[in-house]
N, C-alpha and C positions, 0 to 999 in steps of 0.2 A: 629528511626522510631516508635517502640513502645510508646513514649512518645508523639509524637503527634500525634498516635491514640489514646492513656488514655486523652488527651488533648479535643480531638475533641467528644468524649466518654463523658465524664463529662459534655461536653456542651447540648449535646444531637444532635450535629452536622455528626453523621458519616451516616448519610443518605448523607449527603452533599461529602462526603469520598470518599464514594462509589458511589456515581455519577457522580467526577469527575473523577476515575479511570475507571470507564465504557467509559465513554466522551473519556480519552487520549488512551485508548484500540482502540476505536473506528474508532479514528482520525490516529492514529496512523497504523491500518489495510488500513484504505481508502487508504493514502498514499502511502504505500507497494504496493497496487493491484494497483493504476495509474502508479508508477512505473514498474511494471512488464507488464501493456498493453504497454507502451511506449515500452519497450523491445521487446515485442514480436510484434508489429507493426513494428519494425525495420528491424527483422530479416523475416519476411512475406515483406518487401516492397525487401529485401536483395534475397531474394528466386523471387518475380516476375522479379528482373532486371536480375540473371540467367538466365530464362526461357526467356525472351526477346533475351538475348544475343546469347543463343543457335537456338534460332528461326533465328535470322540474319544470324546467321553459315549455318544451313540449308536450308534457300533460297537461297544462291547462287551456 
């Protein structure tokens, strides 16, 4: 790793570096958080068909 930061260093490329390690940070957070709404849409769609189920229980 160090060698090709002194690599990209020499070039005068670590702006470039560091703007794709921002970019995969980035992309990489997006991902996780769509992930974690799909989850938790799941588990809210999981909780209204409960509450449906128990409403059936209770009308009759």
């Amino acid at each position: 790793m160090t060698d090709a930061v002194y690599i990209f260093a020499q070039k005068g490329d670590l702006a470039h570096v560091s703007l794709f390690l921002w970019a995969s940070a980035a992309s990489a957070l997006l991902v996780w958080s769509l992930k974690e709404q799909a989850a938790s849409n799941e588990r809210f769609q999981d909780f209204v068909e409960e509450i449906a189920r128990l409403n059936r229980l209770f009308e009759d």
